[in-house]
C-alpha positions in Angstrom: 64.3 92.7 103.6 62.1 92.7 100.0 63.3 95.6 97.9 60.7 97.4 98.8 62.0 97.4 102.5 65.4 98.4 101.1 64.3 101.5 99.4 62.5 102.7 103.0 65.2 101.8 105.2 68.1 102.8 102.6 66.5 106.4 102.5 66.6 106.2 106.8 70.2 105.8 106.2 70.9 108.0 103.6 68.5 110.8 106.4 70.6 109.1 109.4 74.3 109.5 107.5 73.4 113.3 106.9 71.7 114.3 110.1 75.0 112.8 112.0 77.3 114.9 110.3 74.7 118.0 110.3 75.1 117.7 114.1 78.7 116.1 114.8 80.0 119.4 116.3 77.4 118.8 119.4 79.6 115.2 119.9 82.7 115.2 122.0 85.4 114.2 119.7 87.1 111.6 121.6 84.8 108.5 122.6 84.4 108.9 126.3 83.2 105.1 127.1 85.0 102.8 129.3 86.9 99.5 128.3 83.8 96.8 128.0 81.2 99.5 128.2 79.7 98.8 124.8 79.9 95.0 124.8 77.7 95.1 127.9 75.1 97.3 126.3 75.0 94.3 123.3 72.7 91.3 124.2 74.7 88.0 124.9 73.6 86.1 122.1 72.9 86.4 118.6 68.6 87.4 117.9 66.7 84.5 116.8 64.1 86.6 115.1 64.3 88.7 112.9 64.4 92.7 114.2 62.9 95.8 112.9 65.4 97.9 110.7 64.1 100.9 112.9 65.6 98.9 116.1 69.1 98.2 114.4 69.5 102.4 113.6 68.1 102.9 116.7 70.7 101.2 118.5 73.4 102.8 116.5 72.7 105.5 117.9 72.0 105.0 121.4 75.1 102.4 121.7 77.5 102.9 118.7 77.8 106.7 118.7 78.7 107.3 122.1 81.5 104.6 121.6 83.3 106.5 118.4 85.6 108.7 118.0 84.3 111.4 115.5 86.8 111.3 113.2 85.2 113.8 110.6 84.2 115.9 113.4 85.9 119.6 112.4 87.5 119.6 115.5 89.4 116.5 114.8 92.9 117.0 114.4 94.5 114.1 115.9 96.7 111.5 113.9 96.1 112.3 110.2 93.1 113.6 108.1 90.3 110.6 107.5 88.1 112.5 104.8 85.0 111.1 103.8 82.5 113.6 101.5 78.5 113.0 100.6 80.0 111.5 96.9 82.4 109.5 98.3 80.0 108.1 100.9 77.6 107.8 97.8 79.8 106.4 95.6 80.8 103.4 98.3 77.5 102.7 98.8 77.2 102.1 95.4 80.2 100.0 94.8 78.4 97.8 97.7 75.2 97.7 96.3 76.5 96.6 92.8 78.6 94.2 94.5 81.0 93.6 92.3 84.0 91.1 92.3 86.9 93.1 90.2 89.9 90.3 90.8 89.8 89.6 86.8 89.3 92.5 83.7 86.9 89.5 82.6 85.0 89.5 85.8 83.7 93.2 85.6 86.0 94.9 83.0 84.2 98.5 83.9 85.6 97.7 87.6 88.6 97.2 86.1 89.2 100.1 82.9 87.8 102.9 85.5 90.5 102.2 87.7 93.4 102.0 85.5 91.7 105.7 83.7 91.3 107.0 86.5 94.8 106.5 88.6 96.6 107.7 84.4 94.1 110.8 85.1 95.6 111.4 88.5 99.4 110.9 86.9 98.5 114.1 85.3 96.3 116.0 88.3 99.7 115.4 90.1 102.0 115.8 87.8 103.5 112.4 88.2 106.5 110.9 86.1 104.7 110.1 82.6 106.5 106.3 83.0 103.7 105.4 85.8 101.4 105.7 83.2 99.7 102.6 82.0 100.6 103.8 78.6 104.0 103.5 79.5 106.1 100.6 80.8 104.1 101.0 84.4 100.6 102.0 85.9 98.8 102.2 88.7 96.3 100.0 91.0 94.2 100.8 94.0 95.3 99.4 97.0 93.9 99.4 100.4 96.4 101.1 102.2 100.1 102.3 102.0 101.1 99.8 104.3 99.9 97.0 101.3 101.3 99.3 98.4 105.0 99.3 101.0 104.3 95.5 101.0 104.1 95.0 97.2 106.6 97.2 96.5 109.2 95.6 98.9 107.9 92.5 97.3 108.9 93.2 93.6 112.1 94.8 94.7 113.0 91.5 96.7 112.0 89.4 93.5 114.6 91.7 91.2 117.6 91.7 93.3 117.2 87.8 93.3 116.3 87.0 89.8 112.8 85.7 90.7 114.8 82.8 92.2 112.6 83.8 96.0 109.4 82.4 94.5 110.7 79.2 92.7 112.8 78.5 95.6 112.1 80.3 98.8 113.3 82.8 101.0 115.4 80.9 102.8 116.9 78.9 99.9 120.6 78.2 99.5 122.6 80.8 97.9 120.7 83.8 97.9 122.1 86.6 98.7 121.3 88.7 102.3 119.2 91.8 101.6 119.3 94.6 103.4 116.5 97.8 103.2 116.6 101.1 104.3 114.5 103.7 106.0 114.7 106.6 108.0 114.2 106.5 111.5 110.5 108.9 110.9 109.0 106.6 108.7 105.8 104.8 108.8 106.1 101.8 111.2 104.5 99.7 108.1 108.0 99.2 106.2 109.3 97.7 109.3 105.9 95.5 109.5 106.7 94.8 105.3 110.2 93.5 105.8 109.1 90.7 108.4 106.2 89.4 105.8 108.4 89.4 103.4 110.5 86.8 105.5 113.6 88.9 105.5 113.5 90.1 109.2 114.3 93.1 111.3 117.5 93.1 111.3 117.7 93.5 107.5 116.4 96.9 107.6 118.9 99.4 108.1 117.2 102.7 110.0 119.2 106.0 108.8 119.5 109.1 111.0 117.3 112.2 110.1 118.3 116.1 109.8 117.3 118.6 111.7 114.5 119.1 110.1 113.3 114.9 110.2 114.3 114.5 106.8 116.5 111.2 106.2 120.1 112.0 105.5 121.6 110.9 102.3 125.6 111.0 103.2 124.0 108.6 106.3 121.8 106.3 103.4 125.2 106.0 101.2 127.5 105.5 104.0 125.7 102.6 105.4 124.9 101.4 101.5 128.8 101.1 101.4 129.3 99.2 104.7 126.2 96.8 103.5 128.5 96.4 100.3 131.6 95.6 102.0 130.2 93.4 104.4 128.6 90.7 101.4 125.1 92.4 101.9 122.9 93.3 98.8 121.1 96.5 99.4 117.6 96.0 97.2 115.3 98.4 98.5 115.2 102.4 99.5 111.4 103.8 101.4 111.4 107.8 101.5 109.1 109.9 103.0 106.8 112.5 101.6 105.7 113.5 104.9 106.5 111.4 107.7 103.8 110.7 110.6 105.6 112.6 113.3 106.3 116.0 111.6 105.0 115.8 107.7 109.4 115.8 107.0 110.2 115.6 103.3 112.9 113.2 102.4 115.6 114.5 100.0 114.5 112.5 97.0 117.2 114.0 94.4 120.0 112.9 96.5 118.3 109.6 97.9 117.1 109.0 93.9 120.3 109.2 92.3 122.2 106.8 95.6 119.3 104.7 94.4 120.1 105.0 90.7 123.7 104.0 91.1 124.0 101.3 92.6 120.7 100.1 91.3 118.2 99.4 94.4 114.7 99.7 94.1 113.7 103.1 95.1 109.6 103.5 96.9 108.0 106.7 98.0 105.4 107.0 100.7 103.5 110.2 100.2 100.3 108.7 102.2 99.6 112.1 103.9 100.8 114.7 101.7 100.5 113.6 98.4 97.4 115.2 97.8 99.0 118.3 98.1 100.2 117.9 94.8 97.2 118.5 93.2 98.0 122.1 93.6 101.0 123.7 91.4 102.5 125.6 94.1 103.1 122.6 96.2 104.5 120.1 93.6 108.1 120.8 94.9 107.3 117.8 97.6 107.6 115.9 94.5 110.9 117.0 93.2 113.2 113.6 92.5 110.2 111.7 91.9 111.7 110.8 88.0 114.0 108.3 90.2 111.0 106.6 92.0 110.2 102.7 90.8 106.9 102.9 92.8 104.5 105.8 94.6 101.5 106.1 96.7 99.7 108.5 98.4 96.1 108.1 100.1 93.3 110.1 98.7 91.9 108.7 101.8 93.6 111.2 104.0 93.2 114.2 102.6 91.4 113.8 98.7 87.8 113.6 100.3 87.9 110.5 99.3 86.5 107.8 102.0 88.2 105.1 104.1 90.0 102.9 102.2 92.0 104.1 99.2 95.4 103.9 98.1 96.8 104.9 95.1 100.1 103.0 94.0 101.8 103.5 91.0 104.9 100.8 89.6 107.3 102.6 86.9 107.7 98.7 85.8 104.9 96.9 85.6 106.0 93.6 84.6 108.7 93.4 88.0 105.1 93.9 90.5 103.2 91.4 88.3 106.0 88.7 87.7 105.8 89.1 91.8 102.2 88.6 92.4 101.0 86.4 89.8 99.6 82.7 90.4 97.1 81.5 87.7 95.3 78.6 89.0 93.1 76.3 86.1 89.9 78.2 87.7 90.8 81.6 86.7 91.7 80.8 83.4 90.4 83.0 80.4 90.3 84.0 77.3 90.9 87.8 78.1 93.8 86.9 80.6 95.4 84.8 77.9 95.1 87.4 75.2 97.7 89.9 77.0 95.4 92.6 75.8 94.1 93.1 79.8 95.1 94.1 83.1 93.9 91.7 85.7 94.4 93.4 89.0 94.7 90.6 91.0 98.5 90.4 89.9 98.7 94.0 91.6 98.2 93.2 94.9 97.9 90.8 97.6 94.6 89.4 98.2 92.7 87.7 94.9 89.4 89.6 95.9 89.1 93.4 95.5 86.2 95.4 95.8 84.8 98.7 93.2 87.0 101.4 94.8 87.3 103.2 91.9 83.8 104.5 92.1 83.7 106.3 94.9 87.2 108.1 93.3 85.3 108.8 90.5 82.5 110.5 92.1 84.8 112.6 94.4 87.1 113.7 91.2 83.8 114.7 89.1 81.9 116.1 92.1 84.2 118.6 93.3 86.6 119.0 89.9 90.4 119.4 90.0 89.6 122.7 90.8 87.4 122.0 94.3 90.0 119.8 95.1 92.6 122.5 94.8 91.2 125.1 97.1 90.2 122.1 100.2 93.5 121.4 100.3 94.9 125.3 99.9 92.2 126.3 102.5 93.5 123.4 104.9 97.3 124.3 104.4 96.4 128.7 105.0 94.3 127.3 108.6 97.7 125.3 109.4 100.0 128.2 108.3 97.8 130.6 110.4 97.8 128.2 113.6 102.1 128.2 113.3 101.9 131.9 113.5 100.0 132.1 116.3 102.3 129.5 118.1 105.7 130.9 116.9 104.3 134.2 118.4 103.3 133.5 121.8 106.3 132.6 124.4 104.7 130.1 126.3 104.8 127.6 123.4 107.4 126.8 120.4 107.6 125.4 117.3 108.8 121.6 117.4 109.5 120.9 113.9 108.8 122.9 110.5 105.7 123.5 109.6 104.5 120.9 107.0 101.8 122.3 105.1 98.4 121.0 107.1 100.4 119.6 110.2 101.5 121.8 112.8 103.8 120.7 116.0 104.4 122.3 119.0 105.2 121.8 122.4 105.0 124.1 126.1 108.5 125.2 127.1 107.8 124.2 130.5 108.7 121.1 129.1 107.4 117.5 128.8 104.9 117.0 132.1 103.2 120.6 130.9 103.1 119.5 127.2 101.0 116.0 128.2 99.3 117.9 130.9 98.0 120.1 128.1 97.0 117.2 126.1 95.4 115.6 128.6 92.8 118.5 129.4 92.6 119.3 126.0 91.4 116.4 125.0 89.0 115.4 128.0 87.1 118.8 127.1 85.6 116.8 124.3 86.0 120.0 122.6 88.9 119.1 120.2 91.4 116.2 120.1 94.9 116.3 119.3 97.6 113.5 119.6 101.5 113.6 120.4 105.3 112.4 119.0 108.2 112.3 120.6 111.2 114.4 118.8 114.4 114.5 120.2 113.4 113.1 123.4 110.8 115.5 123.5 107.1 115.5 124.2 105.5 117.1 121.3 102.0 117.7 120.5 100.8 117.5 116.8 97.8 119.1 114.8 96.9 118.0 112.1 94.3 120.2 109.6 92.3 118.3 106.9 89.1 117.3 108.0 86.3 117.8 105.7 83.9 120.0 107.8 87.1 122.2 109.0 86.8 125.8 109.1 89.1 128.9 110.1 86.8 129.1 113.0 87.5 125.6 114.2 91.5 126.1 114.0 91.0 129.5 115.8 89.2 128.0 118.2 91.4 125.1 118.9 94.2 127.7 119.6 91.9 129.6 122.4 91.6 126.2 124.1 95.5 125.8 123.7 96.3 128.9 125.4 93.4 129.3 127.8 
């Protein structure tokens, strides 16, 4: 493919891209293939010969599509809001086509000053703690995922409590002490997943009970901090919740923060859903006890209209993440690096390789303004709000959980085999799709509002389904 083929076929993208989401609401949501389907639609070897560009898209359509789950159909409220937007979806392809290699300030230092500008302009949009700041004795790095930014900040908290002695001498070296984490019993599977990379196990992380409303409980966090204490154990590391998977739950942060604070232990927050609604005043009280965080994230990702995959994690001591995570091979040696005057991201994270992620933030934030931003997630969090009503009204259903700005969850009073049963028909109308949690033994459906293309009209129509 010349350039001149690439402008043709990247404009039958660009008309492909559009024309899918112009007509997404004629898709079922949920893939309806069978296991193996599409691999037997695929031929059984690779082509020898090169393929006309118009055989490859049409393939993707008669093939691909019918094996995906739409997941910026409107109608999609399963899981968690996966926004993608025309200037994120621009602003990716971009990044690709520029393909750019941002491991180093020195190896593209507009990869790398964009980034750090952009995540100290989103300090402000959310009205972070001014020490995450790169000005200050922090900053912040894009990441993948949470489950990375959980990894790396588990990381640097391990590397404190031991004096840095883990990477000079192991995890498993003589005389270091037994760490012991702690999480609630909602949150995110990937701090569970962390603690076994990190070579500290299972049964090093402590689970604490939850509230009735989900939320972890901080007499349970300090009780079993003391028992940890007592026992020889050195707790190192605290992960709250800024809306947990199952119900959107808030953790406590004051309370948890200040346990935290005393007996010094590295304190994360995981506000991958519902971080973004911070960009609106009203909603910056998910925030409160933040000032005690060492490290955030949240995923514009979700629900920032930003596209698959963007994390944004911020360290409130720099030097702890990068003292972690740096290796400086003879090959990567320059005379920025050496200068201290530079960030070189690859001490942020784990892999050396990262790609131009900040672009596609960029175009989203200067596309739609603070301001845009603002009323997608207010409209998203009214549609929810509206929805709990309607449930909390009718007798044949009841609320499972708080309502937690865009998620919603509910459940049939007939009880578990109804709730599923519901589910199930939902979900094989092709009409909408909605997926499930189990709370207090319980059976309990979950919707979840966010999607780009999401209208009242969608959410209203969602709740005729539910009720027909």
């Amino acid at each position: 493919m010349n350039l001149s083929r690439f402008r043709e076929d990247g404009k039958a993208v660009i008309d492909f891209i559009a024309d899918y989401l112009e007509s997404i609401e004629s898709r079922p949501v949920l893939s309806r293939v069978e296991p193996g389907e599409i691999r037997a639609k695929l031929p059984a070897h690779a082509p020898e010969q090169a393929e006309p560009f118009g055989d490859v898209l049409r393939d993707v359509e008669e093939i691909i599509l019918p094996g995906l789950t739409h997941w910026q159909h409107p109608s999609f409220f399963a899981y968690f809001p996966a926004n993608s937007s025309p200037p994120s979806i621009l602003g990716e392809l971009l990044s690709a086509g520029l393909g750019v290699q941002g491991m180093l300030w020195a190896t593209s230092p507009a990869c790398t000053e964009l980034e750090t500008h952009l995540l100290d302009w989103l300090v402000e949009l959310l009205a972070l703690p001014e020490r995450f700041r790169s000005s200050s004795t922090g900053g912040g790095v894009i990441q993948d995922t949470a489950s990375s930014a959980t990894l790396c900040a588990l990381l640097a908290a391990r590397e404190r409590a031991t004096g840095f002695a883990v990477n000079e001498r192991g995890v498993n070296a003589p005389g270091l002490p037994q760490l012991v984490a702690y999480t609630s019993t909602q949150a995110h599977s990937s701090v569970e997943k962390a603690m076994t990379i990190a070579g500290l196990g299972r049964a090093q992380l402590q689970t604490i009970a939850v509230d009735e409303s989900f939320r972890m409980r901080p007499d349970g966090l300090a009780h079993a901090i003391a028992s940890d204490q007592a026992a020889g154990r050195v707790p190192f590391f605290v992960s709250a919740t800024v809306g947990t998977t199952s119900t959107g739950a808030i953790d406590p942060l004051p309370a948890i923060g200040a346990i935290c604070a005393r007996h010094g232990i590295w304190l994360h927050v995981d506000a991958a859903h519902l971080g973004s609604a911070a960009l609106c005043p009203e909603f910056r009280a998910i925030h409160d006890g933040l000032e005690h965080a060492d490290s955030y994230c949240f995923n514009p990702h979700k629900w920032m209209l930003v596209n698959f995959d963007c994390d944004c994690f911020w360290v409130a001591d720099r030097s702890a993440l990068i003292r972690t995570l740096s290796v400086l091979p003879e090959y990567l040696r320059n005379q920025a690096t050496e200068s201290g005057a530079v960030i070189d991201y690859r001490d942020w994270h784990i892999p050396l390789g990262r790609r131009f992620r900040a672009l596609k933030l960029w175009f989203v934030l200067r596309s739609y303004g603070a301001r845009g931003l603002r009323e997608h997630i207010r409209r998203h969090v009214a549609f929810a709000n509206d929805f709990a009503e309607r449930v909390a009204g009718d007798d044949r259903f009841v609320l499972a959980a708080p309502p937690a700005l865009g998620l919603v969850c509910f459940r049939d009073r007939r009880g578990d085999d109804a709730t599923e049963a519901l589910m199930t028909r939902l979900n094989e109308s092709g009409a909408l799709y909605l997926t499930h949690t189990r709370l207090n033994g319980q059976f309990v459906l979950r919707l979840s509002v966010g999607g780009t293309w999401t209208e009242a009209r969608h959410v209203a129509e969602a709740w005729e389904r539910i009720g027909a």
